[in-house]
C-alpha positions in Angstrom: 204.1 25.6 -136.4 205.9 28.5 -138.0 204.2 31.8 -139.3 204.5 30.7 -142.4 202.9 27.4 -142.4 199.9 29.1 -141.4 197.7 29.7 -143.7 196.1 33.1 -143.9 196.0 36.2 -141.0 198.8 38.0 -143.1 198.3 41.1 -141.5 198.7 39.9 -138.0 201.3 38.2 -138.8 203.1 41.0 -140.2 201.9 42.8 -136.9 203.6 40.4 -134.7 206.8 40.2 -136.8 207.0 43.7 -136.7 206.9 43.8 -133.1 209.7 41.0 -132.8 212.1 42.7 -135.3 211.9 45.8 -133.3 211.8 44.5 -129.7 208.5 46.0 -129.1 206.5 42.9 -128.4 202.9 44.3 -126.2 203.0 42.2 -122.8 199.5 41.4 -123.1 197.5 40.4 -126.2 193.9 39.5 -127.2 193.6 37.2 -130.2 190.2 37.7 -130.7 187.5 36.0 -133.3 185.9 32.9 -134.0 186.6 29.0 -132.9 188.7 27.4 -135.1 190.3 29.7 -136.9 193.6 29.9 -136.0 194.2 31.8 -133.0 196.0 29.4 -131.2 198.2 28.4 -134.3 199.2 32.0 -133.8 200.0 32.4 -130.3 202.5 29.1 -130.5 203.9 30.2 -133.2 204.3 33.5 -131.0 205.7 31.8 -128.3 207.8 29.6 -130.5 209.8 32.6 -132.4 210.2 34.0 -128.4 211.9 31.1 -126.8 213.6 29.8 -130.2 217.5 29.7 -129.9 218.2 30.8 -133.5 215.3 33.7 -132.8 213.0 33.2 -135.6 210.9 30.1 -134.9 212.8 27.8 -136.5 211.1 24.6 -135.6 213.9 22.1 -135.3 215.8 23.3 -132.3 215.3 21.9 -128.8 213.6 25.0 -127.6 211.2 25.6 -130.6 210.6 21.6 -130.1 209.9 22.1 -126.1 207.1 24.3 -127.4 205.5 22.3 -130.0 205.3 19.5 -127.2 204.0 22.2 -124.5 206.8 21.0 -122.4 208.5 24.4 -122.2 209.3 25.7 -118.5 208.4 28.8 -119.7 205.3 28.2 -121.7 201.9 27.7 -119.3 198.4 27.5 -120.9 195.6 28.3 -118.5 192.5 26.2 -119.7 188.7 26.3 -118.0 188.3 23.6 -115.7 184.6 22.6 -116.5 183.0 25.3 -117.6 184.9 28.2 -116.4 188.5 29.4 -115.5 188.7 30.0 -111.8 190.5 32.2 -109.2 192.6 29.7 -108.0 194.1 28.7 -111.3 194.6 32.6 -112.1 196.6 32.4 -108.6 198.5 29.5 -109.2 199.9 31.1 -112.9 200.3 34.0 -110.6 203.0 32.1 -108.7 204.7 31.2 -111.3 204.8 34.3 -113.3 206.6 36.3 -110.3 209.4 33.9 -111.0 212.6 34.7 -113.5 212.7 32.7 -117.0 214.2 29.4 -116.3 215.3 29.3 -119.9 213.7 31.7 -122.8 213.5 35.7 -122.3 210.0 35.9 -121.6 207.2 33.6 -119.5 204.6 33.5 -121.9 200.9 32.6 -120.6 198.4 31.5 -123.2 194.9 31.9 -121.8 192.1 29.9 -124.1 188.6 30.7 -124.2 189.4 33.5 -122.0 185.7 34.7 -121.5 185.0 32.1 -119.1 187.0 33.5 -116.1 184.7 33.9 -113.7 184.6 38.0 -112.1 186.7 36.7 -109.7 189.3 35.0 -111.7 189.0 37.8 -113.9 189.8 40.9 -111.5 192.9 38.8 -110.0 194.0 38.9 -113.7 193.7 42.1 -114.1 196.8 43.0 -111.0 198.9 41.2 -113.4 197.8 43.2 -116.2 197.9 46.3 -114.4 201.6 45.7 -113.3 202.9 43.1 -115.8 206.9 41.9 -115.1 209.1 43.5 -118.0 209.8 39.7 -118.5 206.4 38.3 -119.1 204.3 37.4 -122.5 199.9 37.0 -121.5 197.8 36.1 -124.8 194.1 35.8 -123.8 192.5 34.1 -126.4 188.8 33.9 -127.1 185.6 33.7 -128.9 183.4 35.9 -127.0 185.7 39.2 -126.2 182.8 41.1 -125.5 182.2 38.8 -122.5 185.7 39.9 -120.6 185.2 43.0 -118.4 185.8 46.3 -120.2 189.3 46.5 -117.8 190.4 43.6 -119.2 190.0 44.7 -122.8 191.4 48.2 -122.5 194.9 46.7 -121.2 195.5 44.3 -124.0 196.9 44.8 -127.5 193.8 43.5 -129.4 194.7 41.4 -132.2 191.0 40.3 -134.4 191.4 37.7 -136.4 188.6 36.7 -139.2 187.2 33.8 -140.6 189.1 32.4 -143.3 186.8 32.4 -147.0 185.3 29.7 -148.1 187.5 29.4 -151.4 190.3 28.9 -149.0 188.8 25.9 -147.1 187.6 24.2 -149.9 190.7 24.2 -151.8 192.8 22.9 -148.7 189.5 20.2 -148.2 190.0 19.1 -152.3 194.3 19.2 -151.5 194.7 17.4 -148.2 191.4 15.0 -148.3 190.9 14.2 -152.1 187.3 14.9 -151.8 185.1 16.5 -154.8 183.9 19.8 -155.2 180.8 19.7 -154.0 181.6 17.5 -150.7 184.3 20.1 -150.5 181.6 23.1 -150.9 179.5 21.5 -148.5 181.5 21.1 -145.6 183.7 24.3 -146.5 180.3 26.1 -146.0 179.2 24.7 -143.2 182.4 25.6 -141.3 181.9 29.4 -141.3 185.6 30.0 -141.6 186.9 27.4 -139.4 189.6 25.1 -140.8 189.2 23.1 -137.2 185.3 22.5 -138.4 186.5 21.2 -141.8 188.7 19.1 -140.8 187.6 18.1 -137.2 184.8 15.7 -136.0 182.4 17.8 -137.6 183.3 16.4 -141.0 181.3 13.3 -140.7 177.9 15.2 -139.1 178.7 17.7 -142.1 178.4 15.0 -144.6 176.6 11.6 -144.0 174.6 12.5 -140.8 173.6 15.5 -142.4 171.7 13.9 -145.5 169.6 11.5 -142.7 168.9 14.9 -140.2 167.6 16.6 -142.9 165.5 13.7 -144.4 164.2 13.4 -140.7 163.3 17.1 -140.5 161.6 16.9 -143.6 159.7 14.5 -143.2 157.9 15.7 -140.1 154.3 16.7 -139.9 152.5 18.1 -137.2 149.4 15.4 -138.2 151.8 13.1 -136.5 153.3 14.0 -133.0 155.1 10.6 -131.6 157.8 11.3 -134.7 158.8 14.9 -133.9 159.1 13.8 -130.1 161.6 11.4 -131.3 163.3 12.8 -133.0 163.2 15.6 -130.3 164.7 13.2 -127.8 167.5 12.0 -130.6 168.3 15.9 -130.8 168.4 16.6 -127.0 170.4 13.7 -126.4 174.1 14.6 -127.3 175.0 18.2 -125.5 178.0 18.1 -127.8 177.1 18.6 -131.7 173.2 20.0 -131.0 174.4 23.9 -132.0 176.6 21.9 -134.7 172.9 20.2 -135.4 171.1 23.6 -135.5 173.4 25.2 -137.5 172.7 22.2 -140.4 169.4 23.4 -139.9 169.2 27.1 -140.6 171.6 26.5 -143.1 169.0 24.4 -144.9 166.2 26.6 -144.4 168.7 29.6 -145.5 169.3 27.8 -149.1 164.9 27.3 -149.2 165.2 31.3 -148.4 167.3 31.3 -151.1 165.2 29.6 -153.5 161.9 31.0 -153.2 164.1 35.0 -154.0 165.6 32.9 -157.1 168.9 32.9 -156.3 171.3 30.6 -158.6 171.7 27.0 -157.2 175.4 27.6 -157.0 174.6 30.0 -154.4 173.5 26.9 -152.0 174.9 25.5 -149.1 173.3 21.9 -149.4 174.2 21.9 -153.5 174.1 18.1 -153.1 170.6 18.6 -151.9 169.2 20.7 -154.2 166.5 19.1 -155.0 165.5 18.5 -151.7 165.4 22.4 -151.3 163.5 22.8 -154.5 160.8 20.4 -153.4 160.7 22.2 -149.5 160.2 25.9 -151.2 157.8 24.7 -153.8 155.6 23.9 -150.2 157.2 26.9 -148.5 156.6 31.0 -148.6 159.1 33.8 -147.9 157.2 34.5 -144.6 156.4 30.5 -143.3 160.6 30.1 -143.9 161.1 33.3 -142.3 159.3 32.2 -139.1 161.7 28.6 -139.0 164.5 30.9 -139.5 163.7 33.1 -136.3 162.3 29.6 -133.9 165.9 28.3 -134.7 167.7 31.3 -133.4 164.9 31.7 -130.7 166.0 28.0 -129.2 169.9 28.7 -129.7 169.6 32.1 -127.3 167.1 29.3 -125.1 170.0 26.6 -124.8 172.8 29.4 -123.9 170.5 30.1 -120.6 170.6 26.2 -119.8 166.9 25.8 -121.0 165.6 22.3 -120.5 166.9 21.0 -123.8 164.4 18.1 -124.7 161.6 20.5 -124.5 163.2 23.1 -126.3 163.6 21.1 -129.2 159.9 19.7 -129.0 159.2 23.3 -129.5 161.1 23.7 -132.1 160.4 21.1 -133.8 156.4 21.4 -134.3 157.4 25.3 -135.4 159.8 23.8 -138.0 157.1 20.7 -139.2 153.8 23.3 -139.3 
């Protein structure tokens, strides 16, 4: 993917062109901001206008094809292994960074999720940093740059990337899917910014699981305790879309919120639910939504220190049901 078929990030685009036109490419870069957004578009299309033979990107020769395959001798992308990038896959890039080009100008390393190199990992990193080869190309990419060490930070040209608006998602949603404008609100909403949300697995949870999460939630009383444990053990049981779930959640108790100030519907994340909302706020007060508000981000800081997950969403639950 070219520069241009990305859509959005025109200043750093017209950062990094800058610094090809001129030769002054940094030798270490930090695309920094959140998942999904387009960082990574970025750094291969980086990479791409490096190694290209016509020395713009161009997309159809064999070296700007080598990249789009990631089977470029000189492209290697460092990923965590589990949960974390360790010292040994830092010192096996090492290797082959202290070797010349086999065929572009530059090695380039892309480095995702960069804040989960472990210290270890992460001060081996930094020798490279500290005396980078004239030849070489590192882009740390990441969600979470406050998590790398302050070291690691300062010796990087940091590149921030934000979330692309909502207006922009849910006109790409309506072009490439077909989908009306208030499926397209919905899930352009729910994305925060995130064109991989949109139109990733999410889509689905976004739309039809949504409608029946919700309908659960709302129908759970604290008169009746076998239902919210249930539903507690549904919750706890996939690892994988749980934030996604909890996200649906405050989102939903953000547009009752909403409601009870007297905001305009149009101002709704759930607009296909809006009378669902109308009926939750008409049982609700500023300070009762207030306090499901602050349990939901209460159990998301729980589940980042590896909380048991089932109980934390029992908990949550009879907060969200009183």
């Amino acid at each position: 993917m070219t520069f241009d078929q990305i859509l959005g990030h025109e200043h750093q685009k017209d950062i990094l062109r800058r610094g090809l036109s001129n030769g002054r490419i940094a030798h270490a870069y930090l695309f920094s901001g959140p998942e999904g957004i387009g960082k990574r578009l970025m750094a291969m299309a980086l990479a791409r206008a490096i190694v290209c033979l016509e020395q713009r990107g161009c997309g159809h020769c064999q070296a700007c094809r080598k990249i789009d395959h990631q089977n470029h001798p000189d492209l290697h992308i460092l990923e965590p292994d589990g949960n974390s990038i360790k010292i040994e896959q830092v010192r096996t890039f090492q290797r082959e960074l202290n070797l010349k080009p086999l065929e572009a100008s530059r090695k380039i390393c892309l480095i995702e999720q960069a804040e989960t190199m472990t210290l270890g990992a992460a001060n081996a990193l930094l020798k490279t940093l500290e005396e980078p080869r004239g030849d070489s190309l590192l882009i740390l990419l990441s969600a979470q740059p406050n998590r790398l060490l302050e070291t690691i930070r300062s010796r990087c040209q940091p590149l921030p990337f934000t979330r692309h608006p909502n207006s922009r998602i849910q006109a790409e949603l309506e072009k490439q899917l077909g989908i009306d404008a208030t499926e397209s609100h919905v899930l352009a909403a729910l994305s925060e910014g995130s064109f991989k949300k949109a139109f990733g697995k999410d889509r689905e949870l976004y739309l039809e699981q949504r409608r029946e999460l919700l309908k659960t939630l709302t129908g759970l009383s604290t008169g009746s305790i076998l239902p919210i444990l249930d539903f507690a053990e549904q919750l706890a049981a996939d690892k994988t879309v749980l934030i996604d779930i909890l996200e649906i959640f405050q989102a939903f108790f953000r547009d009752v919120l909403m409601t009870l100030e007297g905001r305009d519907d149009e101002e709704l994340v759930n607009l296909d639910l809006k009378h669902k909302v109308h009926r939750v706020a008409a049982q609700e007060n500023v300070a009762s939504v207030l306090a499901k508000l602050d349990a939901l981000m209460a159990v998301r800081r729980q589940l980042d220190r590896n909380v048991n997950r089932q109980l934390a969403m029992e908990v949550l639950l009879l907060r969200l049901a009183a």
